[in-house]
Every structure is written in structure tokens, then in C-alpha cells.
C-alpha positions as CSV (number, residue, x, y, z in Angstrom):
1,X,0.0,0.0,0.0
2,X,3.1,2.7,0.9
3,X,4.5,1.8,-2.3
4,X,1.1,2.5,-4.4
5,X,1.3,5.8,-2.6
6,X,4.8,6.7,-2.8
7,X,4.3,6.2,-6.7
8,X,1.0,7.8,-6.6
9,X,2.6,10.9,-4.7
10,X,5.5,10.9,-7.5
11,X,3.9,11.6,-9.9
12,X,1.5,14.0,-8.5
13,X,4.9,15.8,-7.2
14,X,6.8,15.3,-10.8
15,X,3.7,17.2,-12.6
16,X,4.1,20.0,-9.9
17,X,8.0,20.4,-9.9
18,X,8.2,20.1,-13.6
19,X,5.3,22.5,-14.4
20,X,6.9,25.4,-12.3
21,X,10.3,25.0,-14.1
22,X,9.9,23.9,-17.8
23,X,6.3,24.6,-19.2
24,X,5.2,27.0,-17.2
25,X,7.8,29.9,-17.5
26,X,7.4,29.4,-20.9
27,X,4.0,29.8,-21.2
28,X,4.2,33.1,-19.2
29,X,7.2,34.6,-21.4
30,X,7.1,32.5,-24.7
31,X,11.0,34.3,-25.5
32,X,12.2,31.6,-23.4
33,X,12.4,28.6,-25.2
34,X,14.2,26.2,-23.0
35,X,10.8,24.2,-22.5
36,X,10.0,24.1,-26.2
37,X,13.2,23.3,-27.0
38,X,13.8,19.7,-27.0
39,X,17.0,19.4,-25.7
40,X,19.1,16.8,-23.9
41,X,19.2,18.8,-21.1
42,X,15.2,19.0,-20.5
43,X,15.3,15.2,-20.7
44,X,17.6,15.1,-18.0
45,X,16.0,17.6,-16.2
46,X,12.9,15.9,-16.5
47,X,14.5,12.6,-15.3
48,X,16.2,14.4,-12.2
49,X,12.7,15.3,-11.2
50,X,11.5,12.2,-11.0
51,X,14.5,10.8,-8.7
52,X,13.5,13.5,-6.4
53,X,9.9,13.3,-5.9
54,X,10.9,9.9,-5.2
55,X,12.8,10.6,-2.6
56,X,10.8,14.0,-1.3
57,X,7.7,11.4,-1.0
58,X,9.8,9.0,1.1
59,X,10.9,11.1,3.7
60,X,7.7,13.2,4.2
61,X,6.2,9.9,4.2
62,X,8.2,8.0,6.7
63,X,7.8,11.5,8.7
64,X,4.0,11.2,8.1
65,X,4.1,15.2,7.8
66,X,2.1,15.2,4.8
67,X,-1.8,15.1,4.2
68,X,-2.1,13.3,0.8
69,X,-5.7,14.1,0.5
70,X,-5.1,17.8,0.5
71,X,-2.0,17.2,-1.6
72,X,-3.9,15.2,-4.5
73,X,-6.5,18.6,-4.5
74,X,-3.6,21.1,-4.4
75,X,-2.2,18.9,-7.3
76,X,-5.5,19.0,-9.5
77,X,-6.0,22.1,-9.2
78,X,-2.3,23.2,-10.1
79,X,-2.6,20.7,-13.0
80,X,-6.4,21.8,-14.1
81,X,-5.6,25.8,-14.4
82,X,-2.1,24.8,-16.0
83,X,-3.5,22.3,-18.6
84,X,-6.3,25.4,-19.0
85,X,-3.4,28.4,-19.5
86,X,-2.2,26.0,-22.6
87,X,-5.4,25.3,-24.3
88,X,-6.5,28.8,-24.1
89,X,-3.3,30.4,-25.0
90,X,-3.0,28.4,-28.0
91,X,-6.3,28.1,-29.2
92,X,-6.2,32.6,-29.0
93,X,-2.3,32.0,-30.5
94,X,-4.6,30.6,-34.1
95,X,-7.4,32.9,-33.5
96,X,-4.8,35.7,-34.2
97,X,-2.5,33.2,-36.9
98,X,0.5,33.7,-34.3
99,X,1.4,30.5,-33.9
100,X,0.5,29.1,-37.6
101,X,1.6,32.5,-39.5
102,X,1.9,33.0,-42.9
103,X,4.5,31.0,-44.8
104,X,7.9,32.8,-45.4
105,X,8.4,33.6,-48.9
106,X,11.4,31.3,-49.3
107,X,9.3,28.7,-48.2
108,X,6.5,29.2,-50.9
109,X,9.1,29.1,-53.3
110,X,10.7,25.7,-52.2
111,X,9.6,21.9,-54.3
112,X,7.8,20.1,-52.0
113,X,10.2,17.4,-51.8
114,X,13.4,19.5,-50.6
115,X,10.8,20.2,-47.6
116,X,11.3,18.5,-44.2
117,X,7.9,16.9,-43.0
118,X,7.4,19.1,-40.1
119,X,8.1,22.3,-42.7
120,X,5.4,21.0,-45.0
121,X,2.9,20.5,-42.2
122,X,3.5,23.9,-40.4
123,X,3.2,25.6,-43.9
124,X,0.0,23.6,-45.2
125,X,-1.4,24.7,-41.5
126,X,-0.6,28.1,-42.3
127,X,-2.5,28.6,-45.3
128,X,-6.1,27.4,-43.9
129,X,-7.2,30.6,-41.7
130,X,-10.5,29.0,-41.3
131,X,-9.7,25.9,-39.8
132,X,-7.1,27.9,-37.4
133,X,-10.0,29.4,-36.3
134,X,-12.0,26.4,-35.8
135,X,-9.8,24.9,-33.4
136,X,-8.5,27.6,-32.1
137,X,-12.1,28.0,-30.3
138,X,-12.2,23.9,-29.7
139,X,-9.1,24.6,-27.2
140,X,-10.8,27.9,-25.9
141,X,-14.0,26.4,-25.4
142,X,-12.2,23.6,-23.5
143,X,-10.0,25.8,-21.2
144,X,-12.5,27.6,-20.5
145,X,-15.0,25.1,-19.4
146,X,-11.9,23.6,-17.2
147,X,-12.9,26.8,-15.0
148,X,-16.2,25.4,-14.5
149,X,-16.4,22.2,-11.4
150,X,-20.0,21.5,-13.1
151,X,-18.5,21.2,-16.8
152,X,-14.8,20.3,-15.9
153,X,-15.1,16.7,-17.1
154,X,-16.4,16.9,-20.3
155,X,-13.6,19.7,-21.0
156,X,-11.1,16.9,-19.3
157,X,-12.3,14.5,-21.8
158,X,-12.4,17.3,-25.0
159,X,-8.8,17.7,-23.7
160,X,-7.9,14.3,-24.0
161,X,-8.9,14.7,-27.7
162,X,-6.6,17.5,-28.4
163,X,-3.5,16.8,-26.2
164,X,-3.4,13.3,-28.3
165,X,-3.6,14.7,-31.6
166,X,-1.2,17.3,-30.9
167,X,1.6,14.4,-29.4
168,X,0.9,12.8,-32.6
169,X,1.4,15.4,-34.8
170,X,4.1,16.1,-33.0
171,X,6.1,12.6,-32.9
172,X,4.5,11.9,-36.6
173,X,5.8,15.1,-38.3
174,X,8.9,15.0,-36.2
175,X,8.1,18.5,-34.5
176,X,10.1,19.8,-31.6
177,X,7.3,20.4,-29.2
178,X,7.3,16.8,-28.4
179,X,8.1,17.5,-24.7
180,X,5.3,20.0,-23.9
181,X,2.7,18.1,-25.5
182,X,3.5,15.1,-24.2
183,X,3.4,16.2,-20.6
184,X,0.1,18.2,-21.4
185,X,-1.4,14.6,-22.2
186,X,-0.5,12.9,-19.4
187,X,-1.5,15.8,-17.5
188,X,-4.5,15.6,-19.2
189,X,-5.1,11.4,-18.1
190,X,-4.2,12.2,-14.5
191,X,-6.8,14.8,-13.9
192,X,-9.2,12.5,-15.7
193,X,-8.5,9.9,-12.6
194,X,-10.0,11.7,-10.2
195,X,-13.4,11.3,-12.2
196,X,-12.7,7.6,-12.9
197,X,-15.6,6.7,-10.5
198,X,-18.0,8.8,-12.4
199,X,-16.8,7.6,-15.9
200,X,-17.1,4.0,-14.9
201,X,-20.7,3.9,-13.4
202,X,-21.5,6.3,-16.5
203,X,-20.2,3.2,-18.4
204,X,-21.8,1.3,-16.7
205,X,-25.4,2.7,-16.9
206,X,-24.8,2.8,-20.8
207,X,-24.3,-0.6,-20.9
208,X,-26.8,-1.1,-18.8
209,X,-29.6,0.7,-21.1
210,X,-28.2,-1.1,-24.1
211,X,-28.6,-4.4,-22.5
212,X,-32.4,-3.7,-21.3
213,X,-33.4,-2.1,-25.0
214,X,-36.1,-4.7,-26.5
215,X,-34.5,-6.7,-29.0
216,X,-37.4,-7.3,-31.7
217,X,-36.7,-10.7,-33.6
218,X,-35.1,-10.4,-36.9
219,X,-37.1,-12.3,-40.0
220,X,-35.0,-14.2,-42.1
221,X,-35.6,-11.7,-45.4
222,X,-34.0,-8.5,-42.9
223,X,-31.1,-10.5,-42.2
224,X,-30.6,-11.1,-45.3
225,X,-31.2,-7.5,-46.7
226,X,-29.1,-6.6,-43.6
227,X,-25.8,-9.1,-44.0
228,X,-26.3,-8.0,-47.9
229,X,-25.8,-4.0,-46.9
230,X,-23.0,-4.7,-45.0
231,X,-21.3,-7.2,-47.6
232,X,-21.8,-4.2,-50.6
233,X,-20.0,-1.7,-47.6
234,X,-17.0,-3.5,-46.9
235,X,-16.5,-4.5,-50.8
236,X,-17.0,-0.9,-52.0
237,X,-14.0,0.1,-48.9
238,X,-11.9,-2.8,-50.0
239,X,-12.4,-3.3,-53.9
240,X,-10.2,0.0,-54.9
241,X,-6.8,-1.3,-52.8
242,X,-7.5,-4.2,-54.7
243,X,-7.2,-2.5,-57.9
244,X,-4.8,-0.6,-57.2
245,X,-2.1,-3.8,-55.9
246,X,-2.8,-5.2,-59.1
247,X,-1.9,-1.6,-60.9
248,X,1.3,-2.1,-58.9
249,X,2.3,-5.3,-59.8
250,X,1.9,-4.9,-63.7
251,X,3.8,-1.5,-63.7
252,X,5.9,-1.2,-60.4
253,X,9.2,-0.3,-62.4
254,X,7.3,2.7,-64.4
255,X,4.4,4.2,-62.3
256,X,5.5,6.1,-58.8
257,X,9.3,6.9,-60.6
258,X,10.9,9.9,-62.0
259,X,13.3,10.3,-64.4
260,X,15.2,13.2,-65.5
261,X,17.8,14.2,-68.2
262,X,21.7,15.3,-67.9
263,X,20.5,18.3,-70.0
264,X,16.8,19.5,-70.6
265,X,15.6,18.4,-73.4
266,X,13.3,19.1,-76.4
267,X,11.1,16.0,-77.3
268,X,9.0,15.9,-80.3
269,X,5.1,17.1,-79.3
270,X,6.1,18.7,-76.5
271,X,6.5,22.8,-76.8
272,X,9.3,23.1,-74.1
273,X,12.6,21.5,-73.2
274,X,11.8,18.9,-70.5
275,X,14.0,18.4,-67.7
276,X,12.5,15.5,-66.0
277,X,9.2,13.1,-66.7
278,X,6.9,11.9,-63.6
279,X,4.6,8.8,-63.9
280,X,1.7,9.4,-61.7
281,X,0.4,6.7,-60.3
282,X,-3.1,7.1,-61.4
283,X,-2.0,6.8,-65.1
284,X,-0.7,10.4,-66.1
285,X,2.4,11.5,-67.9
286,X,4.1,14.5,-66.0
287,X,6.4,16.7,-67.9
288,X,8.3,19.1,-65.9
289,X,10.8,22.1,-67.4
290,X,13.6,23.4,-66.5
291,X,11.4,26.5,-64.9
292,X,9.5,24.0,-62.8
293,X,6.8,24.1,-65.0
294,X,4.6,20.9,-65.1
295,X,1.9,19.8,-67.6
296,X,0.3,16.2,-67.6
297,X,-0.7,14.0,-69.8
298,X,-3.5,11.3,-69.5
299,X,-1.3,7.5,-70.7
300,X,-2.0,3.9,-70.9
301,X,0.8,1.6,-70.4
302,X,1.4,-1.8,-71.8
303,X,3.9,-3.8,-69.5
304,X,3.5,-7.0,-72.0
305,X,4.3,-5.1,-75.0
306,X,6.4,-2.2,-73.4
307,X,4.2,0.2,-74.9
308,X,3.2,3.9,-73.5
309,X,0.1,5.8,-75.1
310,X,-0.5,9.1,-74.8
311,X,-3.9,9.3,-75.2
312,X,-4.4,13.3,-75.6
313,X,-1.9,13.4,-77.7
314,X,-3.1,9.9,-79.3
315,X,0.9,8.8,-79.9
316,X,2.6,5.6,-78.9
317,X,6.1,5.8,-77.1
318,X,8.0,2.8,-76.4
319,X,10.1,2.1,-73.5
320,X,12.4,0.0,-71.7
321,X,14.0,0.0,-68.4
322,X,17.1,-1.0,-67.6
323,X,18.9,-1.0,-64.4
324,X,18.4,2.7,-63.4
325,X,17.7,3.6,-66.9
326,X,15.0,4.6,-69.1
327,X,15.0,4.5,-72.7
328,X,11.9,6.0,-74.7
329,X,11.2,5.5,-78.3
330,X,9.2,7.8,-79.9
331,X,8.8,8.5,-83.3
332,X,12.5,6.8,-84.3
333,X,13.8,9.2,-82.1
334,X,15.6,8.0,-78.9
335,X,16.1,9.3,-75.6
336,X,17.6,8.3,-72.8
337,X,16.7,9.5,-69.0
338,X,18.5,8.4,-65.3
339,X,16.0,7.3,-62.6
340,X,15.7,9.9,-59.5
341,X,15.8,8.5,-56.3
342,X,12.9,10.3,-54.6
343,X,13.1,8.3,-51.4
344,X,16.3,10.6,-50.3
345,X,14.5,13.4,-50.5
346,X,14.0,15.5,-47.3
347,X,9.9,15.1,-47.5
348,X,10.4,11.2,-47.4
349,X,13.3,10.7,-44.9
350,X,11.7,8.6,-42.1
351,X,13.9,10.1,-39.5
352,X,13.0,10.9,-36.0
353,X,14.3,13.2,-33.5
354,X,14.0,13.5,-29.4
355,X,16.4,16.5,-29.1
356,X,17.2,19.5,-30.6
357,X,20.7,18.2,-31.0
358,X,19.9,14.9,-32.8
359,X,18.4,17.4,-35.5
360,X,20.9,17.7,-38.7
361,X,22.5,21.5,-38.9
């Protein structure tokens, strides 16, 4: 039982200590960015915390000079009005676009692909004002409501929601904040224990109502019409992947590659010198010029015969692949193109990164 509340008292502890020194201060003067930072150092700050709430809940309980009751409520409430500061200064930070602004010039003007994944998600999130907005006042609404003892545990729950998504984002587009958001979530599950009563016998009673709701016996025809309406749903979700593997096996070595030239290039039909050719995957041709330019180009390719046809321009190239080469044919004239490797670009680099030092400079 002391060790249940030794842990129990840790953590409560751990949230405190580390909410006065890392999040906190920066929530009050956002210039300091130690706590957003990511760096070694907060880790091991973090982990010294823990080693002494350990040891700060020891002694005060082998002193029994602490009244963990009162503690737990001095804890909540901390935690509650902190996790409340965060929603509601972010949520106002996109109601005014401070923290998604608009994206830097030398941004707009990078390719996608020379973009780093958490560039490409801050900059797409800049551009939508009216989705800022939206959940901008989801946070609000939920901060504020944390104010309120009669509403608190929906806005507990709504928090839940949004702390998750945000660790996500963060860890999934490899975005520095993962510190800060993480801790916002688990402060977010700890004050959700103290309502774990409530939540259960809510359960509970739900489960309760569904399992007293008259069940009126099926006939054989609604089953039917039933297990028939489901079968069409899961074949309609399931029938386009199926497609599409097939797609991918007849034309894995063409579709989803780029190629490009040593030198743009001027090929027959086409009104510009072309720099490098895209296959789309859903069966397009894309030129693109030496300006960046790209124009597309609806095809049908023939693995069997090694055929492409260009069906706007209602010609017939051939090709052939070899190695890391491509070699078109069309109209006697040959040319020959090196295969890009896309999968080093900075957009597809499945890296990930704890601290800021891990990061490459």
C-alpha cells in the first residue's frame, strides 16, 4: 500500500516540480524557449525530477508530515488551471495566426520534396485561416469550461482529444514540441482519474440501457437484406486497394518513378525543353521544365508489349528499363533518362528526433 502511494505521490509531485520550471515559464514569457526546445538537457531535467519526488515522497512519508488528501487537491487544481493556460493560449495564438503565420516567402518558393515533413505540415497549416479558427475555439472552449467544477469533465475528456492529436502530430511530423505536448497529455489522463468513478458507473449505466433495450426478432428476409448491406459496404471500402495492388504489380518499375535528363531536353510534341518526366500513379504522364513548369498528360501503359500511349496526344512511345535507366522511343527518335531517387528526398526521410541536437545542422 506505501509503495502504491509513494508512486501515486510521485507523480502527483513530478507534474508540480516540472510544471513550475519547464512549461510554465514558458507559457508566461514564450521568449524563453528552453521548455519548447527539445533538448538533452530538459530530458535530464525531467528525469532528475523524478529521482526527487521519489525521494521527497519517502521522507515526508516516513515522517507522516504530509496530508495526501489535501495534496492530491492542491495537485489537481495546479494541474487543471495549468493544462487550462495551454489550451486557451494556444487556441487565441490561431485565432490571431501567431502561432500558424503566414509562410515565409522562401518557403513558398521551395519543391515540395526539398521540404522537411514538419516544414510542409506547419506551412499547409498556415494557409487554412479558417480551420485555425475552428480549433482555435475547440481549445478555448475547452479551457475555458476547465474553470467550470460542473463542466470540468467533459472539458477533461475534450482535452484528452486535443493533447493526443497534438503528441501525434508532433512525434509523426517529427516537430520539436514533443516535450510540452507530451506532458500536457498525461497531465490531461491524470486529472481524468479523479473522475474515474463517475466515468465507470456512466459506463456502466450505458451498458446497462443497451442491454435492457427490446430486441425485436429479426425475419430471415431483414437479415438477409441486412448481411447484404454490410457485404456491398465492406466490398465498395476494399475493392479499390484491390485495384490498385494489381496496378502495382503490372507497372511497379514505371508508375510512382521519376526520371530526368543530364540536359533539358526538347522532345517531339512537346512545346518546351523537359527536364525531368513523372509517372503518376493514377495513369498520367508529367512533364516538368527546366522552370518547374509541369503539364500532364492522361497515358496507358502496356507492361506486356512495353508500350506507353498518350492518349491526348493519341501517340505511342515505347520504352524500356534497364537498371536505373529509361529509354523512350518515340517517333525513331531516342532518348535516354537516369531514374531519380525520390526516397532521399527530405519530404520522405523517415527520420525521427528527441532533441534538438539529434536534429541535422
Amino acid at each position: 500500500m506505501e509503495i502504491k502511494l509513494i508512486v501515486k505521490n510521485t507523480i502527483e509531485l513530478w507534474l508540480i516540480m516540472t510544471a513550475l520550471i519547464l512549461p510554465f515559464p514558458y507559457a508566461i514569457i514564450p521568449s524563453i524557449k528552453f521548455a519548447a526546445s527539445e533538448s538533452s538537457l530538459i530530458y535530464l531535467l525531467s528525469f532528475t525530477l523524478i529521482i526527487l519526488s521519489c525521494i521527497v515522497n519517502v521522507l515526508l512519508l516516513f515522517y507522516n508530515s504530509v496530508d495526501t488528501i489535501q495534496f492530491s487537491r492542491l495537485t489537481r487544481t495546479i494541474g487543471t488551471y495549468l493544462l487550462a493556460l495551454f489550451l486557451i493560449k494556444y487556441g487565441v495564438d490561431k485565432l490571431f495566426q501567431n502561432q500558424f503565420y503566414s509562410p515565409e516567402p522562401n518557403i513558398l518558393h521551395t519543391p515540395i520534396g526539398q521540404l522537411t515533413k514538419d516544414i510542409v505540415f506547419w506551412t499547409s497549416m498556415n494557409t487554412s485561416s479558417s480551420y485555425n479558427i475552428f480549433i482555435g475555439c475547440i481549445e478555448i472552449c475547452s479551457g475555458l469550461l476547465l474553470f467550470s467544477n460542473r463542466f470540468r469533465l467533459i472539458a477533461i475528456i475534450m482535452s484528452i482529444g486535443i493533447t493526443a492529436n497534438i503528441f501525434m502530430i508532433n512525434v509523426g511530423f517529427d516537430i520539436s514540441v514533443k516535450f510540452l505536448s507530451g506532458y500536457l497529455f498525461i497531465l490531461s489522463i491524470y486529472l481524468t482519474l479523479f473522475y474515474a468513478s463517475h466515468v465507470l458507473k456512466a459506463l456502466t449505466d450505458i451498458a446497462k440501457i443497451a442491454h435492457n433495450i427490446k430486441r425485436h426478432e429479426q425475419s430471415k428476409l431483414n437479415r438477409f437484406v441486412k448481411s447484404t448491406v454490410i457485404g456491398v459496404i465492406i466490398i465498395e471500402c476494399l475493392l479499390p486497394y484491390s485495384a490498385g495492388m494489381r496496378h502495382r504489380r503490372t507497372s511497379k518499375e514505371l508508375f510512382g518513378n521519376s526520371y530526368e535528363f543530364e540536359q533539358a531536353q526538347q522532345i517531339k510534341l512537346i512545346p518546351y525543353e523537359i527536364k525531368r518526366i513523372h509517372f503518376h500513379k493514377q495513369g498520367y504522364l508529367v512533364t516538368e521544365s527546366q522552370n518547374h513548369e509541369f503539364e500532364d498528360c492522361r497515358i496507358h501503359a502496356s507492361p506486356l508489349r512495353n508500350e506507353i500511349m498518350l492518349k491526348e496526344l493519341n501517340q505511342v512511345m515505347n520504352y524500356k528499363i534497364d537498371s536505373n535507366q529509361l529509354i523512350l522511343t518515340l517517333n525513331s527518335n531516342q532518348y535516354k533518362l537516369t531514374e531519380v531517387d525520390n526516397t532521399s528526398l527530405p519530404l520522405l526521410e523517415d527520420s525521427f528526433h528527441w532533441t534538438t541536437e539529434s536534429f541535422p545542422h
